[in-house]
C-alpha positions, 0 to 999 in steps of 0.5 A, spaced: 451 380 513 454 377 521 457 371 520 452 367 526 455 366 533 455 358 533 459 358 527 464 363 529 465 358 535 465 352 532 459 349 536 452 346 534 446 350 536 444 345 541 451 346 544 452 345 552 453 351 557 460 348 558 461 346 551 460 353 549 465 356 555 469 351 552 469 352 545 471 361 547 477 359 551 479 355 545 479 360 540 481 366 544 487 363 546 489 362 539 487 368 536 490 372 543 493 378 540 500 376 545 501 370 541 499 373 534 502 380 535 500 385 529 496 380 526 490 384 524 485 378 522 487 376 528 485 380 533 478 381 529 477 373 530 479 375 537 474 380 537 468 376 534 470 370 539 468 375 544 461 378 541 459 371 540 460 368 547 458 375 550 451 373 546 451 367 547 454 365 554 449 368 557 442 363 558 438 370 556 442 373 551 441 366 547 436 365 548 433 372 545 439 370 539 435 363 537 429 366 536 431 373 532 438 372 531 442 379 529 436 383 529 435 382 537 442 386 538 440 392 533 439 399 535 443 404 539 448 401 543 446 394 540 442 389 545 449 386 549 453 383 544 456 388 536 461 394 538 467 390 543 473 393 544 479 390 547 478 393 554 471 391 553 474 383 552 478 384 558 474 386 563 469 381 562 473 375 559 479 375 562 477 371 567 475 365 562 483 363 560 485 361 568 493 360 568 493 361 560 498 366 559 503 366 565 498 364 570 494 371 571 490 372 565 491 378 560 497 381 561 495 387 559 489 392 557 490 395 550 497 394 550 498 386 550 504 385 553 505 387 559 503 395 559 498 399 563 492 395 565 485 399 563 480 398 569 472 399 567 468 402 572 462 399 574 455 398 568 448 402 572 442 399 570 434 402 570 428 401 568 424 404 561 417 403 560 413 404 553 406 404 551 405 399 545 405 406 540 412 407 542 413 400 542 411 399 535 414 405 532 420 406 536 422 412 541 427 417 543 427 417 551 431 422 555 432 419 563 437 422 568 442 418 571 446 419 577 453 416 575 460 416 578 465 422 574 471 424 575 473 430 579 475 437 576 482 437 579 483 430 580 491 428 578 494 421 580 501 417 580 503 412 578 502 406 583 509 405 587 507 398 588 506 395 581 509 400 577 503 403 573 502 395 571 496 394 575 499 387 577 503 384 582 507 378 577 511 373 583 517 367 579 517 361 583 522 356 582 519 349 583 520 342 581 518 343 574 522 350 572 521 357 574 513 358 573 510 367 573 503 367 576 501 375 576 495 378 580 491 384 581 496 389 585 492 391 592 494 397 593 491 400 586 486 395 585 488 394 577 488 401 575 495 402 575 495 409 579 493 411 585 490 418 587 495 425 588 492 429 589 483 430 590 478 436 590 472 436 597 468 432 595 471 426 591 471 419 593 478 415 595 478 413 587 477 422 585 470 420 583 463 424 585 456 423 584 453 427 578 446 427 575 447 426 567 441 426 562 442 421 557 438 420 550 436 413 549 435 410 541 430 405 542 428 401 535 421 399 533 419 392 536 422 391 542 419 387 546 418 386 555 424 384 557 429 387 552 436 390 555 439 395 551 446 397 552 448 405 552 456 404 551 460 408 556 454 411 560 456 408 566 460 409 572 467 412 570 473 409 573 479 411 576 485 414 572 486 412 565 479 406 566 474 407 561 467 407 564 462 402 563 455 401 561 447 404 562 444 397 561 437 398 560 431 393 561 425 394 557 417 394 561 413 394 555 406 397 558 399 393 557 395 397 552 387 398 554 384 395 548 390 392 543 393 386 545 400 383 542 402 377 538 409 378 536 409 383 531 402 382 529 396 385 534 389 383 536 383 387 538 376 384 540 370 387 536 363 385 540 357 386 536 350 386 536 345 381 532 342 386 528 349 389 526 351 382 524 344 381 520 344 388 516 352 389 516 355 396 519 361 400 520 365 401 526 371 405 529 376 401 532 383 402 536 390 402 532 396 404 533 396 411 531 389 413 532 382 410 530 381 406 523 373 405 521 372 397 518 366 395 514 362 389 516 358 386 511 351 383 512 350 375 515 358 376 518 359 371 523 361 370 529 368 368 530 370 371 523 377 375 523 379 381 519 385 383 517 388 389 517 395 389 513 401 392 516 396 395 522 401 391 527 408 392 530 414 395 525 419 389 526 425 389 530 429 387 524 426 392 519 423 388 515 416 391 514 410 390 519 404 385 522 398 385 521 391 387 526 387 381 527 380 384 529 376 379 532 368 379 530 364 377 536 356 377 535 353 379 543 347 375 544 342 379 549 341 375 556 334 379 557 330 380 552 322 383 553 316 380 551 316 383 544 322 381 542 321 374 545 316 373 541 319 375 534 324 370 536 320 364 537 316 366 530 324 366 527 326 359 530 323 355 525 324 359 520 329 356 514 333 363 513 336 362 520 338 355 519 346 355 520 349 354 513 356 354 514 360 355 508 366 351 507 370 359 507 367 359 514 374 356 517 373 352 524 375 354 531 381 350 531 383 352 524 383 359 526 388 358 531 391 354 527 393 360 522 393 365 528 400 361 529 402 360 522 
């Protein structure tokens, strides 16, 4: 089982934007792989630290995370946190630690310590809209995307200005003793080489646009606005970069008759007075097909039937919800001179006196069990 983002961190659930910061930068200095070098455990604590802050240091992800915990991130490529590397970390965190660490952040990109620093390409977003049937039992969607790859023939050489390192390191005596600030070298822009030689075609960084298909795992019961990650779909990056990532927003579409509640779905039944008196059967939508309920004799407006694991497979994997069908009895607005008269006769009429049974719940305790 995960170990929880908060405690990894070190702060309550209730913790600031800034505490949460503050508590990453913390321990990310203690456990930097430069100041623990061949300390396994260390770099893993390093690692955790960076998936919790990646969650958690951004108002959606943790937002999603208080409400469904690990389970908001499972699926293909995870939903934005799980699965970082180190080039992941230093890509997207590097920036957190100021002047920790000689004044220019990492020194280096899978190496630590001064090797060739690993550029990641720029992450491509899109859009993927499902039907509440894929939604509710998961899908497999193939989409085409247009990324930057590295061209056929392309070669480069070591950048001259940073001797392959990526940065410019500058040593500036002061009254406090000689102190290294490092920053990103100009020429190569971080990457550490420079283009040689390109085919017709390429960019300056040796990159060309091509079309890729790209298979998307989508877990049951994800919901609007989910954003799943495909690790390395990206645009590539120049020289040894790796590529970054296909971020993908979820738009679940509006079903004509079933409406969503969590993991549970609902579905509004309107029936006529004498299917109400005398008891009917009825077909309605679910997800898969029609199902056919049993309606007993003198039911009630307003009553709800529950038609165990017809709802939504839970994100999490643990089984699913319920369809709710909501009974609605359809009084008529026009009525003719025949059926006027037999209402009348049945007005004072005993048998159609209300008597409610105490089985027969109240409006607010129906919408009272609907949320519990």
């Amino acid at each position: 089982m995960k170990e929880d983002y908060y405690e990894i961190l070190g702060v309550s659930k209730g913790a600031s934007a800034a505490e949460i910061k503050k508590a990453y930068r913390k321990k990310a200095i203690e456990f930097h792989p430069d100041k623990n070098p061949g300390d396994a455990k260390a770099e893993e604590m390093f690692k955790k630290s960076a998936e919790a802050y990646e969650v958690l240091g951004n108002p959606d992800k943790r937002a999603k995370y208080d409400q469904f915990g690990h389970a908001a991130f499972d699926g293909s490529g995870g939903f934005g946190g799980g699965g970082m590397n180190m080039d992941d970390i230093f890509s997207q965190f590097g920036d957190i630690f100021g002047g920790a660490f000689g004044g220019g952040g990492f020194s280096g990109f899978g190496g630590f310590g001064g090797g060739q620093r690993r550029v990641k390409g720029s992450n491509l977003r899109i859009r993927v809209k499902l039907t509440l049937e894929e939604v509710a039992n998961g899908v497999e969607k193939k989409v085409k995307v247009r990324r930057k790859r590295q061209a056929e023939g392309v070669t480069y050489k070591t950048c001259p200005t940073c001797n392959g390192t990526g940065q410019i390191t500058k040593i500036t005596n002061t009254i406090l003793g000689r102190m290294q600030t490092a920053a990103t070298c100009s020429t190569c822009g971080g990457a550490g080489q420079t283009i040689d030689k390109k085919p017709s075609g390429a960019d300056a960084q040796g990159l060309i646009v091509e079309e890729e298909t790209v298979s998307i795992k989508i877990p049951p019961g994800v919901e609007d606005g989910m954003q799943l990650k495909v690790s390395g779909k990206g645009n590539d990056a120049p020289g040894n970069g790796i590529a970054g990532d296909l971020l993908v927003a979820i738009e679940t579409l509006e079903h004509e008759t079933l409406k969503r509640e969590g993991d549970n779905l609902h579905y509004d039944l309107y029936i006529s007075m004498p299917e109400a008196v005398l008891g009917s059967s009825k077909e309605i939508d679910a997800i898969g097909g029609k199902v056919r309920i049993k309606l007993e004799s003198g039911i009630q407006s307003g009553k709800i039937l529950r038609l165990r694991g017809k709802g939504i497979n839970s994100l999490n994997g643990y089984g699913s919800g319920d369809l709710l069908v909501h009974v609605n009895v359809w009084t008529p607005k026009n009525i003719n001179k025949e059926q006027k008269e037999f209402f009348e006769r049945m007005q004072d009429d005993d048998n159609f006196a209300p008597r409610p049974e105490k089985s027969d719940k109240s409006f607010f305790e129906k919408v009272k069990d609907m949320f519990s």
